[in-house]
C-alpha positions in Angstrom: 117.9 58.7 101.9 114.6 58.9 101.0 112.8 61.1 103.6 109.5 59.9 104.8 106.0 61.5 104.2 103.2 62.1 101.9 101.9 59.2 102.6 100.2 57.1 99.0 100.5 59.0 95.8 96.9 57.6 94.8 94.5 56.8 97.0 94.1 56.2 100.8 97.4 54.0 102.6 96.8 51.4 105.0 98.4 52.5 108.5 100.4 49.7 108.3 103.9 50.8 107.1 107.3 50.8 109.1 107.3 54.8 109.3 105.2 57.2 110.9 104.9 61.1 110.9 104.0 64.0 108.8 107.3 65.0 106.8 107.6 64.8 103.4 108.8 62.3 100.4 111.4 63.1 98.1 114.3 61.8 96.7 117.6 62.4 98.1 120.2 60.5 99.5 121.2 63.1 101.9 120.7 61.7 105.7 121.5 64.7 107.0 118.8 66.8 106.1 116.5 65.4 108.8 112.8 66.5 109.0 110.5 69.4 108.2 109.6 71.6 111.1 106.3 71.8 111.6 105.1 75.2 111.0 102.9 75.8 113.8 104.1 73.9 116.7 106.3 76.6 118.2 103.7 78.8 118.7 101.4 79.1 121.6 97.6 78.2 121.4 96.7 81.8 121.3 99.2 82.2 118.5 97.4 79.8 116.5 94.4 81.0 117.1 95.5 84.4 115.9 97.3 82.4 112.4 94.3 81.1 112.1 91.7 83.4 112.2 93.4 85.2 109.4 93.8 81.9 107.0 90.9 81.1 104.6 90.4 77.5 104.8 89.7 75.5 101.7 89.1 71.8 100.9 90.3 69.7 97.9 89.9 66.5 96.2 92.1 64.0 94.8 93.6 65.4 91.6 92.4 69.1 92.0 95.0 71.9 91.7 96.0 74.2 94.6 98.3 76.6 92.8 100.2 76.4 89.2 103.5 76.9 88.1 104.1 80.8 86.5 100.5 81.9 88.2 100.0 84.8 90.1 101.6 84.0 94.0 100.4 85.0 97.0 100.9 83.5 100.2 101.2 79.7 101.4 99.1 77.5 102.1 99.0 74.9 105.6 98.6 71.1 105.0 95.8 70.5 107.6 94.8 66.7 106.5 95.9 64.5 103.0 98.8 65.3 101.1 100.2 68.0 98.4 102.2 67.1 95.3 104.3 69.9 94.3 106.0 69.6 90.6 108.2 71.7 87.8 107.0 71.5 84.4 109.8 71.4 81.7 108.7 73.4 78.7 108.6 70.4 76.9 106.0 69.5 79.3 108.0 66.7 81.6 107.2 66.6 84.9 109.4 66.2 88.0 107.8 65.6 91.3 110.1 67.8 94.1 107.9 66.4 97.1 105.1 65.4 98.6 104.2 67.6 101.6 101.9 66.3 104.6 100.2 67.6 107.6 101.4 70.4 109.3 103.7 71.2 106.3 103.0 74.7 104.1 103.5 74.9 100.8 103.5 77.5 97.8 107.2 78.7 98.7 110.1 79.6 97.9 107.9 83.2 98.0 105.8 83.3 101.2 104.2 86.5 100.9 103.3 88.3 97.4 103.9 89.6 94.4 105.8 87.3 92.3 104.7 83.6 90.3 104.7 80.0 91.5 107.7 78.2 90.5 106.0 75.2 90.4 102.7 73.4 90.7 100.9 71.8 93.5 98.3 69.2 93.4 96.4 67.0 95.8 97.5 63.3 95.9 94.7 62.5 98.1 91.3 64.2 99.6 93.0 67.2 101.7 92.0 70.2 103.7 94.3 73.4 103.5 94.5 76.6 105.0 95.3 79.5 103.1 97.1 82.2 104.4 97.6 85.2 102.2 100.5 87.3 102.0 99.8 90.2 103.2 97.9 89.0 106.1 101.2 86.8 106.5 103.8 89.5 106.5 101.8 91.1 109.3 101.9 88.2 111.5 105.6 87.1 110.6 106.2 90.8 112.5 103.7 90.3 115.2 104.4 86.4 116.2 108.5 85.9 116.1 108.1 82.4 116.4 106.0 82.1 113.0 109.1 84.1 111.9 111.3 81.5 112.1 109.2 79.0 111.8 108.9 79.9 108.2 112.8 80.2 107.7 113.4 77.0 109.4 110.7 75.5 106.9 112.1 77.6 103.9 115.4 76.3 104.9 114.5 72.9 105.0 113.0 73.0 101.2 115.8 74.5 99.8 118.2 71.6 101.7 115.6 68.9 99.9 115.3 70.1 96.3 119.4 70.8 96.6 119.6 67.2 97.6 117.1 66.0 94.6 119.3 68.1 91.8 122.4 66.2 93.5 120.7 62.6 93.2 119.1 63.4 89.5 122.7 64.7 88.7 124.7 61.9 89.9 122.7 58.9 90.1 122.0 56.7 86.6 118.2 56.0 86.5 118.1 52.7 87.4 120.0 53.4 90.3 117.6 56.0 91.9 114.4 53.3 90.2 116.7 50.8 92.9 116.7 53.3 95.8 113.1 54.8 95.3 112.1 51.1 96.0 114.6 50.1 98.6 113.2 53.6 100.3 109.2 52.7 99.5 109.8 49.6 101.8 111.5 51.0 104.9 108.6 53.3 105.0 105.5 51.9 103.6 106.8 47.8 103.9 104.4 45.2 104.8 105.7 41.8 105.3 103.7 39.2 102.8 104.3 35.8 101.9 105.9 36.8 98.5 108.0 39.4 100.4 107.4 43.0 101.4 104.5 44.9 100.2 105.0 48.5 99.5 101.8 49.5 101.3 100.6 52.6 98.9 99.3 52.6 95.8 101.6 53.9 93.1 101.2 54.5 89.3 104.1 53.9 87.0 103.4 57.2 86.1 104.4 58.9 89.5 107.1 56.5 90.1 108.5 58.0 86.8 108.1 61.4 88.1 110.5 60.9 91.3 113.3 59.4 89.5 113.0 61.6 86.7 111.7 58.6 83.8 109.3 58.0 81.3 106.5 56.1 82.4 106.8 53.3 79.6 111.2 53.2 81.0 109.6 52.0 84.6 107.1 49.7 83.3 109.6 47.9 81.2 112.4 48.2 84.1 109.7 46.8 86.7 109.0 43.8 84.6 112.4 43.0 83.7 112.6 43.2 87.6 109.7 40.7 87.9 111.1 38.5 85.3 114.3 37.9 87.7 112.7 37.4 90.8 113.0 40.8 92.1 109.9 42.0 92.6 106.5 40.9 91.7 103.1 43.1 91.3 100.4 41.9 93.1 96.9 43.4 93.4 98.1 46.6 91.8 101.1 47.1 94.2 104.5 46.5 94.4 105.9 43.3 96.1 110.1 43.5 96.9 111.4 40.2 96.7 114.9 40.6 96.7 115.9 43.7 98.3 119.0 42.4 98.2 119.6 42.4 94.2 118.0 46.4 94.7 121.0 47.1 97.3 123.3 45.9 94.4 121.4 47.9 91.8 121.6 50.7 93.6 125.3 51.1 94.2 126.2 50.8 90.7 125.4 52.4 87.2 123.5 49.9 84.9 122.1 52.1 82.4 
């Protein structure tokens, strides 16, 4: 299962897709994970207010960095609009993309308060506005408000189910598999119907479509055009028409690597 969420990778997508909601994108096959909790909508309005007044509210843009992997940590930070990209660097410098968070989704775990370093990196994958809330500040609140208590361990919980879930799928699935499944996934929840077939209604680089399944970029732009050359799907206007999700059902239930 691919679980639905951040939206497009690049750019603004067209509210047009199968799926709605603020949740998240990863890949996993797990269909019992179910969704992200939204952090805040346990607590009263006064609650809020009081969460809040102590966050330090911040705006980004496309491609700007909201925390990096081994720097100093302290707190999290709540997706108010637009969508975070959080990522591990290998020390070879590959890149794995974990998720993409969306509204109403925190980020800058698995530490919520202070004193330690990010584990990974986060990055806006579109415009975004984001509400820091420090650690200290956090702690305080965690004791005062019992729902943002648990709101956080249902959110922490959640994470740790997803990126168990994404070791599992890089671990057992051959790439071309999960390159089959990221796709079949793409079109249940950004799919527009088209005369060719279904459009996958966000605008994806080769480069981030590497990241998810764990590739080089130059391996998915010579798997998508062998795909093209048989029919299966076609690139049109700088997205991603499936063809024949049929053949990518078949791809993705055995090894072809």
């Amino acid at each position: 299962m691919l679980m639905q969420a951040a939206n497009a990778v690049r750019g603004t997508v067209p509210a047009t897709g199968r799926s709605a909601g603020s949740s998240s994108l990863l890949l996993t096959e797990n269909q019992s994970i179910g969704g992200p909790p939204p952090l805040m909508d346990k607590l009263t309005l006064r609650e809020r207010e009081l969460v809040l007044k102590q966050g330090r509210r911040k705006v980004l843009n496309r491609g700007q960095t909201l925390f990096s992997q081994g720097g100093r940590h302290d707190g999290i930070w709540l997706i108010e609009s637009g969508r975070i990209r959080v990522f591990y660097t290998s020390p070879l410098g590959r890149e794995i993309t974990l998720a993409y968070w969306h509204v109403g989704n925190f980020v800058g775990g698995p530490e919520v308060f202070e004193g330690t370093v990010h584990q990974w990196s986060g990055v806006a994958s579109s415009n975004c506005a984001v509400v820091h809330l420090p650690g200290k500040e956090l702690r305080s609140l965690a004791v005062e408000i019992p729902n943002l208590a648990i709101g956080l361990i249902e959110g922490l919980t959640f994470k740790g189910k997803c990126y168990s879930a994404l070791a599992q799928m890089l671990g057992t699935r051959s790439i071309t598999q999960r390159l089959a499944h990221l796709m079949l996934h793409l079109v249940e929840l950004y799919g527009v119907e088209d005369a060719d077939g279904t459009v996958i209604a966000a605008a994806f680089t080769h480069a981030d479509i590497a990241h998810m399944v764990g590739a080089t970029r130059q391996w998915v732009t010579i798997s998508l055009k062998r795909m093209q050359e048989k029919g299966i799907v076609l690139t049109k206007r700088s997205q991603i028409v499936v063809c024949r999700p049929d053949v990518l059902e078949e791809m993705r239930g055995q090894a072809l690597d």
